[in-house]
SEKE-654595 format. One line per 2 residues: number of its first residue (from 1); their letters; for each residue x, y, z of N, C-alpha, C. Coordinates in steps of 0.001 Angstrom, whole numbers, m for minus. Layout:
<sites>
NUM) A) X,Y,Z,X,Y,Z,X,Y,Z ~ ...
</sites>
This chain:
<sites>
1) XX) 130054,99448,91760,129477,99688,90443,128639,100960,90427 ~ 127950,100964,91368,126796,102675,91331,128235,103573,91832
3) XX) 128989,103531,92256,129941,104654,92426,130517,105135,91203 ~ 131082,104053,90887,131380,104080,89190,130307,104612,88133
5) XX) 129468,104155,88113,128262,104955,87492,127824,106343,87397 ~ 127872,106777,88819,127574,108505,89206,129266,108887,89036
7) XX) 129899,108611,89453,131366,109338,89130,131697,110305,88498 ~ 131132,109914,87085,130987,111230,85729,129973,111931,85925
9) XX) 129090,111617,86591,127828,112879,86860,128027,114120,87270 ~ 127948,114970,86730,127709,116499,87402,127133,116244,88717
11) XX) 127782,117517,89290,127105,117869,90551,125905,118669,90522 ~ 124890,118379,91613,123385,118972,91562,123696,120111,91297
13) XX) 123074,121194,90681,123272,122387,90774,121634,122928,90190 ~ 120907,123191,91132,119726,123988,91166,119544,125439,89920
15) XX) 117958,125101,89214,118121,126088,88091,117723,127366,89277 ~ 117234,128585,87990,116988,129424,88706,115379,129253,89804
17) XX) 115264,130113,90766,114067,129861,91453,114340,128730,92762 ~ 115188,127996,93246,115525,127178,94104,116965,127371,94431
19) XX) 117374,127294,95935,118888,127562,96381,118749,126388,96896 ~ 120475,126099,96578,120263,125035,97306,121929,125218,98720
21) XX) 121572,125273,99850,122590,125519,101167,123173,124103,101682 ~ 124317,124257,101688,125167,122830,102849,125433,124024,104341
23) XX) 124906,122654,105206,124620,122719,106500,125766,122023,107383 ~ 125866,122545,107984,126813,121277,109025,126147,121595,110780
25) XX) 125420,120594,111268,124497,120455,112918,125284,121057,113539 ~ 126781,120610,113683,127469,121126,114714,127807,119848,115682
27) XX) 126680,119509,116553,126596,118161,117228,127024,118749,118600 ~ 126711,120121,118957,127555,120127,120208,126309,120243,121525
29) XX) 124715,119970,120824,124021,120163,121722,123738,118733,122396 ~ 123958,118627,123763,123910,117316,124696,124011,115969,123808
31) XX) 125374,115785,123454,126354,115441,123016,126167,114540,121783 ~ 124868,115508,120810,124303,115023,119590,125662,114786,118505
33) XX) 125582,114011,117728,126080,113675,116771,126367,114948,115620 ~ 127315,115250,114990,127558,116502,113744,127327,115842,112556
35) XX) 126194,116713,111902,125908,116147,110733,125428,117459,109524 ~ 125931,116408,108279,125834,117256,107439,124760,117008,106723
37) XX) 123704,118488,106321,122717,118466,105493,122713,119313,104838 ~ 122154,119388,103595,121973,119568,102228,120574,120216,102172
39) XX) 120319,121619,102232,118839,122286,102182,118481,122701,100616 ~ 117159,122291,100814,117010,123009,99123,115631,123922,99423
41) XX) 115744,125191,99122,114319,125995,99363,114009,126915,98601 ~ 112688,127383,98251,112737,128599,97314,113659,129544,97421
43) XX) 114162,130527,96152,114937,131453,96493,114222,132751,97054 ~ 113230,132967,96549,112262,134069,96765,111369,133456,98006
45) XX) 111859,133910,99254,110926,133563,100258,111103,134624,101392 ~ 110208,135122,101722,109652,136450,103122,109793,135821,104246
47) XX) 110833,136798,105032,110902,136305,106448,110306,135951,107575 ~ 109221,136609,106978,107767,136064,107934,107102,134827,107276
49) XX) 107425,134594,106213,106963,133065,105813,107646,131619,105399 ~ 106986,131249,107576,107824,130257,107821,107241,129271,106540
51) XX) 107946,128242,106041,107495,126968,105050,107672,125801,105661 ~ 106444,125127,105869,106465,123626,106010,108133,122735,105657
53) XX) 108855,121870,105877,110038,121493,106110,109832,119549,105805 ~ 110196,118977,104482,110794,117512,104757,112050,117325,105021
55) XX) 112609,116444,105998,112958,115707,106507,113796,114716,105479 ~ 114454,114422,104648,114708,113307,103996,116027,112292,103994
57) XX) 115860,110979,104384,116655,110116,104240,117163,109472,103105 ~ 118107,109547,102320,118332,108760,100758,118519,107054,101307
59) XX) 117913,106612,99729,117847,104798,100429,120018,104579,100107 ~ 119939,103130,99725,121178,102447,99870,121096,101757,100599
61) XX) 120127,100834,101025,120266,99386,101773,121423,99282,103245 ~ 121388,100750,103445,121714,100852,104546,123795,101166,104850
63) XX) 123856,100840,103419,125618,100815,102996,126077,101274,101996 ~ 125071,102214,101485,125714,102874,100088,124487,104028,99638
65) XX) 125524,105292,98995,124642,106355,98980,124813,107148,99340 ~ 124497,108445,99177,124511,109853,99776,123317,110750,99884
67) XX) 123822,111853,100983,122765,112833,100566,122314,113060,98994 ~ 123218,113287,98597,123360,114454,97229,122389,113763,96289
69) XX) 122672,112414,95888,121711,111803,95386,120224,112310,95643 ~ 119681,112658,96621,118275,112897,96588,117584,114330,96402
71) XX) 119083,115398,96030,118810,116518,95739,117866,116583,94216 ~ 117867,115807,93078,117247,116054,92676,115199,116225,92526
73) XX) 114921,114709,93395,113987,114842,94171,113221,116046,94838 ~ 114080,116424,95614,113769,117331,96810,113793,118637,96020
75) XX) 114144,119042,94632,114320,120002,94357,112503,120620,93458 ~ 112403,118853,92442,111171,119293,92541,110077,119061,93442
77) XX) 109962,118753,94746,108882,118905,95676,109154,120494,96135 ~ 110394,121192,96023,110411,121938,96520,109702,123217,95014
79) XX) 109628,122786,94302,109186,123625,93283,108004,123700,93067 ~ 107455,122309,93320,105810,122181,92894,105136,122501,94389
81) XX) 105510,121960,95574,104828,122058,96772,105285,123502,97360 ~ 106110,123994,97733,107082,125186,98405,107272,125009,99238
83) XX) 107577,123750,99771,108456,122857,101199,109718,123452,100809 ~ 110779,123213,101861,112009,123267,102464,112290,121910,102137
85) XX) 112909,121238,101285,113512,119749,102042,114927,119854,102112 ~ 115413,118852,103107,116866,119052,103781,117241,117245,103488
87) XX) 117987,117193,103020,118646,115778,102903,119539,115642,103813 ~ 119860,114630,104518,120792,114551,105610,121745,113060,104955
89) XX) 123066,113972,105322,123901,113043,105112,124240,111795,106432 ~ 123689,110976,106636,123876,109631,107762,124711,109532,107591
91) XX) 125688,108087,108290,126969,107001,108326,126444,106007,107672 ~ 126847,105549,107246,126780,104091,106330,127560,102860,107343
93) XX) 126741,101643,107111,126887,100443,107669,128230,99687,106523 ~ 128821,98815,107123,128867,98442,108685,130027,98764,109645
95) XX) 130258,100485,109264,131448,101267,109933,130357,101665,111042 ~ 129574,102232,110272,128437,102474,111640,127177,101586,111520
97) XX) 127082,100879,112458,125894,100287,112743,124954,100973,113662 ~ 123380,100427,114148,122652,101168,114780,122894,100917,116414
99) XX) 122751,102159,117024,121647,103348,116151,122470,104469,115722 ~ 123423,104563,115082,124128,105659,115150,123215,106524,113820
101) XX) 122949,105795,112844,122639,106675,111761,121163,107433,112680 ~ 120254,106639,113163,119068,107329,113485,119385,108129,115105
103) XX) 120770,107654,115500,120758,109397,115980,121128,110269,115701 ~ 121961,110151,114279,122183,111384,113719,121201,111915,113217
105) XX) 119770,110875,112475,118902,111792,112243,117965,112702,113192 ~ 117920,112135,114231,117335,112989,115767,118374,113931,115828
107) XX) 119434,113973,116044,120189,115087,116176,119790,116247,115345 ~ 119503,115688,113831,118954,116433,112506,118057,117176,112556
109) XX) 116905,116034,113212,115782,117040,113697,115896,118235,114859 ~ 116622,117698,115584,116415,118933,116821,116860,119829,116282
111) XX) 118354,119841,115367,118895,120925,115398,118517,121705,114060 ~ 117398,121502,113463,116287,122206,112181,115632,122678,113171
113) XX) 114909,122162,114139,113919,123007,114931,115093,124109,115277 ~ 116073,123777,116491,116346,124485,117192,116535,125801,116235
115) XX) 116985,126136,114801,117682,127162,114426,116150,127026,112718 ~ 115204,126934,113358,114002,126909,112318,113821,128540,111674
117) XX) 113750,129713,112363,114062,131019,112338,115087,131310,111414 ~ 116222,130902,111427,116966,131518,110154,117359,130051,109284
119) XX) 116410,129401,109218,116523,128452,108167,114770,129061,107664 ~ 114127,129506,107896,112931,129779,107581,112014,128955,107832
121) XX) 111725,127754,108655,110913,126743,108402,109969,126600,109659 ~ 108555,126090,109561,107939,125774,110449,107929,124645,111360
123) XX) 108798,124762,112694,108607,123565,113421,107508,122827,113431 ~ 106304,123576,113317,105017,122840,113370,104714,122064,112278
125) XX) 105326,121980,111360,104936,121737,110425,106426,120767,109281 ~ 106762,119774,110266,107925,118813,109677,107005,117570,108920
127) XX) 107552,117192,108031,107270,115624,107278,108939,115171,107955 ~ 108912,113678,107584,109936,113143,107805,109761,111906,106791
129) XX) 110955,111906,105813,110623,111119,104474,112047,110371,104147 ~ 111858,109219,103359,112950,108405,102679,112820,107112,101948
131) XX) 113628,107311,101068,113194,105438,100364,113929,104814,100658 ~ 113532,103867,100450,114329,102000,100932,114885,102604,102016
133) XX) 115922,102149,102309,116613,101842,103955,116451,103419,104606 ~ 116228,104399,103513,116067,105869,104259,114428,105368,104801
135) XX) 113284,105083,103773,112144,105029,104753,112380,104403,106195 ~ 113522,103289,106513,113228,102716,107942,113530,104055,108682
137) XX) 114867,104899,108164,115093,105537,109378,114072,106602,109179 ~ 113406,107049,108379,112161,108127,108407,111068,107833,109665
139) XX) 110605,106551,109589,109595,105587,109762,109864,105137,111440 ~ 111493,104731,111832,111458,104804,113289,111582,106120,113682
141) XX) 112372,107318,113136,112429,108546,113459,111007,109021,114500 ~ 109938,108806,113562,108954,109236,113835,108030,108316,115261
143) XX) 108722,107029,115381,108466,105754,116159,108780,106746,117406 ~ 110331,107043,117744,111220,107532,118681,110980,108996,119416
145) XX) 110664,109590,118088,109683,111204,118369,108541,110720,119051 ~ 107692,109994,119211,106531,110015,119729,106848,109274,120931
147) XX) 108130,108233,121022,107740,107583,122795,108904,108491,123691 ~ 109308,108915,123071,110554,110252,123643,109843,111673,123865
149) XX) 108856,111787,123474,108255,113297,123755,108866,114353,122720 ~ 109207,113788,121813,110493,114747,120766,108867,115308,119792
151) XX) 109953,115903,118890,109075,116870,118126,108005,116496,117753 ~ 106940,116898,117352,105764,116299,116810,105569,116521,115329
153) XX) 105530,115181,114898,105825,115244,113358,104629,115183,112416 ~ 104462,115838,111524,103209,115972,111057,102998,114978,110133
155) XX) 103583,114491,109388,103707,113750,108308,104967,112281,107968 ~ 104432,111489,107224,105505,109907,107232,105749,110112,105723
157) XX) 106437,110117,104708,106377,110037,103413,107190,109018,103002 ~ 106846,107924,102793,107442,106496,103104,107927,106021,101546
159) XX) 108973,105776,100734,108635,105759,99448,109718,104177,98931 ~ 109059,102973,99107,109420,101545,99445,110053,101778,100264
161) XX) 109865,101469,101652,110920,101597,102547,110273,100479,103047 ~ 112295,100056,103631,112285,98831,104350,111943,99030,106064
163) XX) 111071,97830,106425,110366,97963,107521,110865,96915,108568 ~ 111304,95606,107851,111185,94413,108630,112965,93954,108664
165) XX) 113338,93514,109554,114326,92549,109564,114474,91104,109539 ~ 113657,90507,109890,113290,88950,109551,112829,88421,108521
167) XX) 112563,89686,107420,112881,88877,105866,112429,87836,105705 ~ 110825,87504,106001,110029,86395,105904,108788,86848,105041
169) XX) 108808,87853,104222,107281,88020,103493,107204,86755,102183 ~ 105952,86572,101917,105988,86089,100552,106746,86979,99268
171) XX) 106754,87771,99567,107112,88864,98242,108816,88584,98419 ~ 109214,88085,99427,110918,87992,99907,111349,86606,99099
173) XX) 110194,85611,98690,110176,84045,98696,110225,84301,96541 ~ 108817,85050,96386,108431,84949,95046,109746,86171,94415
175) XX) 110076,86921,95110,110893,87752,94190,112376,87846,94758 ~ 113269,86737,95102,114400,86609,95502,115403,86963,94791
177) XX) 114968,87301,93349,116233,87188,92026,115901,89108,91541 ~ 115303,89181,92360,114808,90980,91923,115920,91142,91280
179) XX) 115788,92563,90414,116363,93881,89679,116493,94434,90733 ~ 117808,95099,90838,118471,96156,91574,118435,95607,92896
181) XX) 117296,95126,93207,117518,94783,95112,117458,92571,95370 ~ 117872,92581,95554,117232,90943,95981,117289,90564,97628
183) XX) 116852,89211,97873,116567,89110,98931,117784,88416,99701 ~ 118813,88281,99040,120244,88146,99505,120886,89967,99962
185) XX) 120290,90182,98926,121124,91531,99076,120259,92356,100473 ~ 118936,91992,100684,118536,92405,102456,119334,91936,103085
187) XX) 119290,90502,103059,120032,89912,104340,121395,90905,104779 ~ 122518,90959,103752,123871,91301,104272,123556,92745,104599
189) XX) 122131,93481,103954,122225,95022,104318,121820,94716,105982 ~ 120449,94307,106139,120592,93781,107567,121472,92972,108188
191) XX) 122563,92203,107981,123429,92260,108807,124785,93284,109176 ~ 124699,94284,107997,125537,95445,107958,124978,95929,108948
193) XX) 123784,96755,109553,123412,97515,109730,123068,97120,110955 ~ 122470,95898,111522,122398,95104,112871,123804,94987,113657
195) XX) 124683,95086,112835,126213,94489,113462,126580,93518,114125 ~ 125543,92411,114203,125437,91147,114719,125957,90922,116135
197) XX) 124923,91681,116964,125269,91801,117893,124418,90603,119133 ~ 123206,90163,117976,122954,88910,119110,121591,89787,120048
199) XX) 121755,90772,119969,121024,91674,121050,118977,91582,120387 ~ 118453,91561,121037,116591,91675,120269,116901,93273,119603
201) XX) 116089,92985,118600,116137,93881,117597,115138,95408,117910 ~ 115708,96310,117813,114809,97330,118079,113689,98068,117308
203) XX) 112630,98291,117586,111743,98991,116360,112364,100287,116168 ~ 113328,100821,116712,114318,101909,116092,114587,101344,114854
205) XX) 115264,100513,115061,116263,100181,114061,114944,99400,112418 ~ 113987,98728,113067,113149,97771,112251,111816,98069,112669
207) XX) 111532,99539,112057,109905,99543,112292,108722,98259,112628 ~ 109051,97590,111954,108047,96228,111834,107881,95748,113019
209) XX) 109140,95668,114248,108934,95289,115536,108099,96214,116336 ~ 107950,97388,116163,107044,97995,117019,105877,97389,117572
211) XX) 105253,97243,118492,104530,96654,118676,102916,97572,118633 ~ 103402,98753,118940,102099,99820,119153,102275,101105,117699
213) XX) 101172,100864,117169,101391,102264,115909,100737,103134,116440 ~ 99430,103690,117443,99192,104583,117816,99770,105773,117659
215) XX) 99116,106770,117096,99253,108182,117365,100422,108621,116694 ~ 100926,107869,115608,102146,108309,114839,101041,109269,113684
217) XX) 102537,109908,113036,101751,110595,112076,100934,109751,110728 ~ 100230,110633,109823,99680,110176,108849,100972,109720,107831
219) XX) 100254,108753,106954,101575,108173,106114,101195,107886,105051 ~ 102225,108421,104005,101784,108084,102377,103154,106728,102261
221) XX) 102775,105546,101685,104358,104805,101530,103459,104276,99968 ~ 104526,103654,99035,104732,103296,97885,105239,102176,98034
223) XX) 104897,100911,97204,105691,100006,97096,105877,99661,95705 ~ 106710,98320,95276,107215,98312,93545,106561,96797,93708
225) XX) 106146,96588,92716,104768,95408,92155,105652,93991,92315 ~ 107359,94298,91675,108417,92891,91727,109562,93441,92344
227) XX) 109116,93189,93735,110340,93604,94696,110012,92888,96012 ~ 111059,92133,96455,111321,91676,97685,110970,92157,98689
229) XX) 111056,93310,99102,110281,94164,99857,109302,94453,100163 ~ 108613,94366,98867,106993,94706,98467,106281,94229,99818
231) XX) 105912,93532,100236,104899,92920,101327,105217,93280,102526 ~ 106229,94017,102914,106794,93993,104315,106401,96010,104496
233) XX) 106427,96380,103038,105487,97494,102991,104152,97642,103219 ~ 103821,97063,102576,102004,96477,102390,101786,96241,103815
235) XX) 102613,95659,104736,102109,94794,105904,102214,96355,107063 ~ 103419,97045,106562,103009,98245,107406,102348,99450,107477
237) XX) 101757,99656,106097,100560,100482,106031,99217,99812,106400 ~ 99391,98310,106428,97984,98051,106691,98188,98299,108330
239) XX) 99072,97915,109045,98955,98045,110445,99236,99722,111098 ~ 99921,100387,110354,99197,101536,110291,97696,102169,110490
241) XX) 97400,101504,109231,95595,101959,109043,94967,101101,110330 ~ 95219,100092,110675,94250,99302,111574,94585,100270,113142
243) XX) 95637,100897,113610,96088,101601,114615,95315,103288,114548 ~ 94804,103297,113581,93804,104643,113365,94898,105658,112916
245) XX) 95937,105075,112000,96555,105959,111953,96301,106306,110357 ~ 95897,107801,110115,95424,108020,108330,96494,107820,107148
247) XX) 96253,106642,106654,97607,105720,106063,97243,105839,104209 ~ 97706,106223,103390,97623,105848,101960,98800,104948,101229
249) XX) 97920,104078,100607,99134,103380,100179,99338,103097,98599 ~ 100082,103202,97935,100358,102902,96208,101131,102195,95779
251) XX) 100861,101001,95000,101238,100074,94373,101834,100101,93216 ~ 102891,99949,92394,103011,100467,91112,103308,99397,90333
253) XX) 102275,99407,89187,102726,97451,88021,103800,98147,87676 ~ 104158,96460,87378,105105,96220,86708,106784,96686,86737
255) XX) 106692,97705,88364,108079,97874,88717,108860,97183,89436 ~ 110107,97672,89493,111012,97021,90801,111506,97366,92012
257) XX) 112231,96986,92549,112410,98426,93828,113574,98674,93408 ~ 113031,100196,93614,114145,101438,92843,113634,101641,91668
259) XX) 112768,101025,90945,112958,101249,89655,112763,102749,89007 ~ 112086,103581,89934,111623,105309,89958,113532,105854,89688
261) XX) 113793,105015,90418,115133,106125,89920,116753,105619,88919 ~ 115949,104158,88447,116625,103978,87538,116363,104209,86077
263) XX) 114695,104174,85799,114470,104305,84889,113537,105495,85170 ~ 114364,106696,84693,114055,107621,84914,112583,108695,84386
265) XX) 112747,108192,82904,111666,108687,81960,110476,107911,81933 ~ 110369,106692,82368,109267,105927,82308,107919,106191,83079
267) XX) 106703,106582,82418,105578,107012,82597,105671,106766,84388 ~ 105594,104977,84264,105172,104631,85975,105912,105137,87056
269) XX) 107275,105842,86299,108381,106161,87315,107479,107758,87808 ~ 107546,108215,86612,107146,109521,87186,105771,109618,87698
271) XX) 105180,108736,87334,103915,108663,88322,104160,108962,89758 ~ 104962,107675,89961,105693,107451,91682,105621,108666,92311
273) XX) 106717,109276,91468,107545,110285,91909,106480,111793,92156 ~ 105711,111608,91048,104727,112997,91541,103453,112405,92142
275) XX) 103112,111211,92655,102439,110932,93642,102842,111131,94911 ~ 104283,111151,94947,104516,111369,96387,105174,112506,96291
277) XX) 105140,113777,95838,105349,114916,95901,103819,115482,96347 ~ 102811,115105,95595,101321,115359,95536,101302,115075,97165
279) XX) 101366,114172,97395,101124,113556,98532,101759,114461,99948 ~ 102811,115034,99689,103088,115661,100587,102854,117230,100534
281) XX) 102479,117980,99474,101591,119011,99327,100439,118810,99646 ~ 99653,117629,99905,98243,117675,100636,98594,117654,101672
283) XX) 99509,117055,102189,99622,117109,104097,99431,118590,104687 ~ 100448,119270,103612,100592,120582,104599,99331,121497,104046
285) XX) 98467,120998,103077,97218,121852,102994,96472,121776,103868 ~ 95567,121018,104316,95499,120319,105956,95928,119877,106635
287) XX) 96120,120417,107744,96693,119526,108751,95832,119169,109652 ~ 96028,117489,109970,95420,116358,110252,95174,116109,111435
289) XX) 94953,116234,112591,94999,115963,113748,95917,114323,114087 ~ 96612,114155,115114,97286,113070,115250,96428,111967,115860
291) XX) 95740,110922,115328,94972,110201,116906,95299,109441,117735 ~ 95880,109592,119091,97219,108719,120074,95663,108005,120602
293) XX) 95727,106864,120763,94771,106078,121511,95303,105516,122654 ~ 96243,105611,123270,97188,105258,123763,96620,106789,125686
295) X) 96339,107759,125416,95364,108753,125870,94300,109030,126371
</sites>
């Protein structure tokens, strides 16, 4: 049905003042995965001025979706903030299960650093962002970067993203019949995406299992007021904040999950949406020190 829906849609096509480049990784560095991403950056930009860089995962419950979809997004953060964001096209479950999508997004990352110089962007200076099933892989991305020694990520831009696989919050119980997402419709995305393999679940794959938040980056996440999800968000910014990690979190009445991008014109939508643009133009105005307690 959403295929059918976008079908007749035009393709993104950036006004003036923003380019937007298709990428392809390659995949040939120590035997990373080839993946395709989608850059959107000012057009007017000096070669000496590297720009801060998001990272972005599009949601789809882990089985539906594309990059392209989140070009419009990324086009205005890239207008109002003067970030770089790069949408990465993943595999979809349950042709690929994990970890394949989140090593294509590690692959993603290395290979933005590795070629940061003629993409223009500051290694020092990455966010790593996505909603619904894109926040998990944003959210372990950044899990995996820190116990791997991988890049150091400055920023989490979390926007309802799913955290948990055991699908036990109250918010999973009181809002089972949700708009757009329900709590049937987790289950089969987590079993798409688990591949029922029987195996303990990884905080790669299900942030929520992590056991240690230490020393990850700072994190802005959003959740929707009547959504199944809702609490399993809530539960990971608070354990965030309790790990000393500098966590903001926003609640929005009276929505659903997704509802920012179904109902497009609606005051609370665009709230969302330029709260967490806001949100990631303050990161790169200061930058935050990381605090690893773990040290």
């Amino acid at each position: 049905m959403l295929a059918q829906a976008t079908a007749g849609m035009p393709p993104f096509a950036p006004e003036s003042g923003v380019t937007l480049v298709e990428l392809h990784s390659g995949g040939s560095e120590q035997d990373a995965p080839p993946v395709d991403l989608f850059l959107v950056k000012p057009s007017e930009q000096s070669a000496a001025n590297a720009l801060p860089v998001l990272l972005w995962f599009h949601g789809g419950g882990f089985v539906f979706g594309n990059a392209r979809e989140s070009l419009p997004f990324l086009d205005a953060a890239v207008r109002q903030t003067g970030v770089v964001g790069i949408s990465v096209q993943y595999s979809l479950a349950p042709e690929a299960t994990f970890p394949t999508p989140i090593d294509e997004g590690l692959a993603a990352l290395n290979w933005i650093i590795a070629h940061a110089t003629e993409l223009g962007i500051d290694p020092e200076r990455i966010a790593l962002g996505g909603q619904s099933a894109g926040g998990a892989f944003a959210a372990a991305l950044a899990l995996r970067s820190r116990d791997e020694g991988g890049p150091k990520i400055a920023f989490q831009l979390l926007d309802i993203p799913v955290t948990d696989d055991r699908i036990a919050t109250p918010s999973v119980t009181d809002y089972a019949d949700g708009l757009l997402w329900n709590t049937r419709n987790a289950q089969l995305s987590w079993e798409a995406y688990l591949g029922g393999t029987g195996e303990p679940v990884s905080p790669y794959a299900a942030p929520a299992r992590a056991e240690d938040l230490t020393g990850l980056p700072p994190a802005f996440i959003t959740v929707n007021q009547f959504d199944p999800l809702r609490d399993e968000g809530i539960e990971y910014a608070r354990r965030l904040a309790h790990a000393n990690v500098q966590t903001e979190l926003h609640m929005y009445a009276g929505t659903f999950h997704g509802s920012s991008g179904i109902a497009l014109t609606a005051a609370v939508s665009l709230r969302q949406n330029s709260d967490l643009i806001a949100a990631l133009g303050r990161a790169f105005v200061t930058s935050v020190p990381v605090n690893d307690e773990r040290n």
